[in-house]
Structure formats: structure tokens, C-alpha cells
N, C-alpha and C positions, 0 to 999 in steps of 0.2 A: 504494500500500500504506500502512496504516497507520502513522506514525510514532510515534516515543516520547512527543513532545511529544503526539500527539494522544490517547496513549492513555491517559498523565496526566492530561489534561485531562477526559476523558472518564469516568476514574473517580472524580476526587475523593477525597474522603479513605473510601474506603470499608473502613473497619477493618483494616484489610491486616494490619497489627501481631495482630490478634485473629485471623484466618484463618492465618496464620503463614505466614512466606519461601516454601513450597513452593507454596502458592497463587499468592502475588504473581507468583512467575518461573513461573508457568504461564498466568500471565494474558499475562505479558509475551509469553511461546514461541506463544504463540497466536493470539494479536493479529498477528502477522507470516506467517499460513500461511495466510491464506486473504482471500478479498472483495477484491483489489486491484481498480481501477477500468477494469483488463483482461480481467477474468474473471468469468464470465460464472454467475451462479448457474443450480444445473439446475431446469428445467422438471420435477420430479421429480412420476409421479403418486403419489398420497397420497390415504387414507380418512382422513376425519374422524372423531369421538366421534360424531356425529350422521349417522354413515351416508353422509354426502356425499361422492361424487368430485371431486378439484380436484387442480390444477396447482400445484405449489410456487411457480414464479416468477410466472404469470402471474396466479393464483386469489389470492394471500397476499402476496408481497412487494413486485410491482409497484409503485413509486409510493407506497407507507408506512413511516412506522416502526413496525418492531417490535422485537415480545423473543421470543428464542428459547433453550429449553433441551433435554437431551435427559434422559428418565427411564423407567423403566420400573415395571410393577404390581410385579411380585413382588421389588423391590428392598428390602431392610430397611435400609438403610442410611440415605444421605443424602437419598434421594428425596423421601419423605415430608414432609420437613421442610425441604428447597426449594420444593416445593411448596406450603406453609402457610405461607413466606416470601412466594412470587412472589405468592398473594392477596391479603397484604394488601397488594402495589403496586400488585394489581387495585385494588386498595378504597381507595386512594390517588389513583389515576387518575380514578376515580369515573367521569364521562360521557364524558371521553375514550375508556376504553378500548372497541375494538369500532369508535370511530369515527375516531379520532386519532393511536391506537397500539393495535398489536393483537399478541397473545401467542399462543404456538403452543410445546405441547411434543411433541418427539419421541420416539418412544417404543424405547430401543437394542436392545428386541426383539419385534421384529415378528413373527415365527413365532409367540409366543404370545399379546401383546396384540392383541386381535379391537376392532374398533369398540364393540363391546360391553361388553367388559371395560375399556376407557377410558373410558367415557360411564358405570359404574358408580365410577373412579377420579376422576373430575371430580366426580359428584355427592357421592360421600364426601366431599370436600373446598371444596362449597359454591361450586363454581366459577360465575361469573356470566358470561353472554354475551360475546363478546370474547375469548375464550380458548380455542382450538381444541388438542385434544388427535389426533394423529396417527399413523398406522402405514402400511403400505403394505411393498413385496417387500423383503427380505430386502437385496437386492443393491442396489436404489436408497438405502434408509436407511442404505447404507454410503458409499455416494458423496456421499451430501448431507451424512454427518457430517466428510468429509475438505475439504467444499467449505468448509462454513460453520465450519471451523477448528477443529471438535471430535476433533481428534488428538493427538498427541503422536511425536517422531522413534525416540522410543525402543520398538520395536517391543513390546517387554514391559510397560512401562506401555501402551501402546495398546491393549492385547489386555486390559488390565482394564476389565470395564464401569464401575466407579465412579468413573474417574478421570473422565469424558466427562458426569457427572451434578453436576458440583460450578460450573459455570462458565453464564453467562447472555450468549449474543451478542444484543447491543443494536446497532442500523443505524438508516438512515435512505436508502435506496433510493432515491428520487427524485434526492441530493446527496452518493449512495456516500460516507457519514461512514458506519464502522462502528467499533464498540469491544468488550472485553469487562469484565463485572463476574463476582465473586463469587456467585452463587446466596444465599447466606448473610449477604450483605451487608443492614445497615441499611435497611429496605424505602423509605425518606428519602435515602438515597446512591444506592438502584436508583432511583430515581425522579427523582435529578437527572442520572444520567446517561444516565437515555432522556428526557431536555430538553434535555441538552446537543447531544444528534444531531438531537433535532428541531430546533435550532434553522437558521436556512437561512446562518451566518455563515460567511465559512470563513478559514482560516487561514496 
């Protein structure tokens, strides 16, 4: 399981102070629920933005690092604007991404986001290759939000969608480093800490 040291390390100095305390201790509370080096991410099926059927673990995590968020279309809140954050780490990643690290957001409601309605949220927002936008039943995207540590203990924060939209789990699969960042973070801090999991060192 992740430890404290790793998960400082892992986020650097990513404005914590500017997202404020309830952020940081949800990065912290989070970082500790989920991905230990026992546990076994689900093989979850999942539609792409582009129509494609694929495997959570086998199709997308296997053997890469990635970044992973969860958002949904009809969110007016912080979605948007995570979103026009995580781009421009796309756009920082430059040719990496898609081949080196590859992003994937999940969408906290599937019932209404259709492959369709994703692949029209991707292209509103200029999304370039390497970033796969996701949906699939109902009951799997619940499982995979508990697996990949998008929860919280407290049953009433959990049961709010926006809480699950503010937070970016960054891994590295091949050498189970996983961490979490801020969505909101300095796209220069997201970017050094999906480096820091890429890296093959350990600790």
C-alpha cells in the first residue's frame, strides 16, 4: 500500500495551500484505500468515446502508466474545468501521451453518458489521441470507482458525485507505484508526478 513518504513524494509541491486542507486530507484518505500491491485491479468491461469495447485491466492498465479521473457531461461544476486542466498535461506530455502515459476519464454516470455523448465531451474540449473517455454498467463503474480509491469512509460524502471528480489517480502498473494529485493542480506539478511513477526507482 501506498505510504506517506510515497505519496509526498509523489505529489510535490502541488499547491495544496491553494486547493485548501480538505483537499490535501482527501488526497491523503485516499491514497490508502485502494491499489495495494495485493489487489488486484478489475478487469472491468468498459465502452470507449470511440465506440470500442475493452477491458479495464487488460485493454488500458496493463503494463502502463497512467492518469485516471472520474467526470461526468452534465456536471457544472468542477468537471469542466478539470478537464481543460488534465489537456493541457495532455499538451505537456506532447508525444508521450497515447504512447508512454495514457489518460482515461471515467464517467460517475453511466446511465446517461452514451459513447456518444463522451466522444461529443472530448471533442468540445479538443481532446487529442491518448485520452480515452469511458462508460460502461452502472454496477461495474461502481466497483472500479471503490477499487481505484475514488471513495471516501464517510458514507454521505460518498454518495456526493463531486466529491469523486476533484482528485487524478496517477500509477504506474508494471512497478504498482501509485499516487494521487489534485485535478486542479498546476498542469507542471500533474506532470511531475506522473514522472515520478514513471520512473522504475523504488524506495
Amino acid at each position: 500500500m501506498n505510504t506517506r513518504r510515497e505519496l509526498l513524494l509523489g505529489m510535490g509541491s502541488l499547491g495544496v495551500a491553494a486547493l485548501g486542507l480538505q483537499a490535501w486530507r482527501g488526497a491523503q484518505a485516499q491514497s490508502q484505500l485502494a491499489l495495494s500491491t495485493n489487489q488486484r485491479i478489475p478487469n472491468t468491461p468498459l465502452v470507449t468515446h470511440e465506440g470500442k469495447e475493452v477491458r479495464f485491466y487488460d485493454d488500458l492498465v496493463r503494463g502502463k502508466v497512467v492518469a485516471i479521473n472520474m467526470m461526468y457531461v452534465a456536471c457544472a461544476d468542477i468537471c469542466s474545468t478539470a478537464t481543460a486542466n488534465l489537456r493541457r498535461v495532455q499538451q505537456l506530455l506532447g508525444a508521450r501521451a497515447g504512447r508512454d502515459v495514457f489518460m482515461y476519464s471515467l464517467t460517475l454516470q453511466p446511465e446517461l453518458d452514451t459513447p456518444e455523448l463522451l466522444k461529443a465531451y472530448a471533442e468540445l474540449h479538443r481532446v487529442d489521441p491518448g485520452w480515452l473517455f469511458l462508460t460502461g454498467a452502472s454496477a461495474d463503474i461502481e466497483e472500479l470507482r471503490y477499487s481505484l480509491g475514488f471513495s471516501d469512509p464517510d458514507p454521505l460524502v460518498d454518495s456526493d458525485q463531486t466529491t469523486h471528480t476533484g482528485m487524478l489517480r496517477v500509477g504506474n502498473d508494471a512497478f504498482q507505484r501509485w499516487t494521487m494529485a489534485p485535478a486542479l493542480a498546476e498542469p507542471r506539478q500533474i506532470l511531475a508526478t506522473i514522472n515520478h511513477v514513471s520512473r522504475t526507482l523504488t524506495f
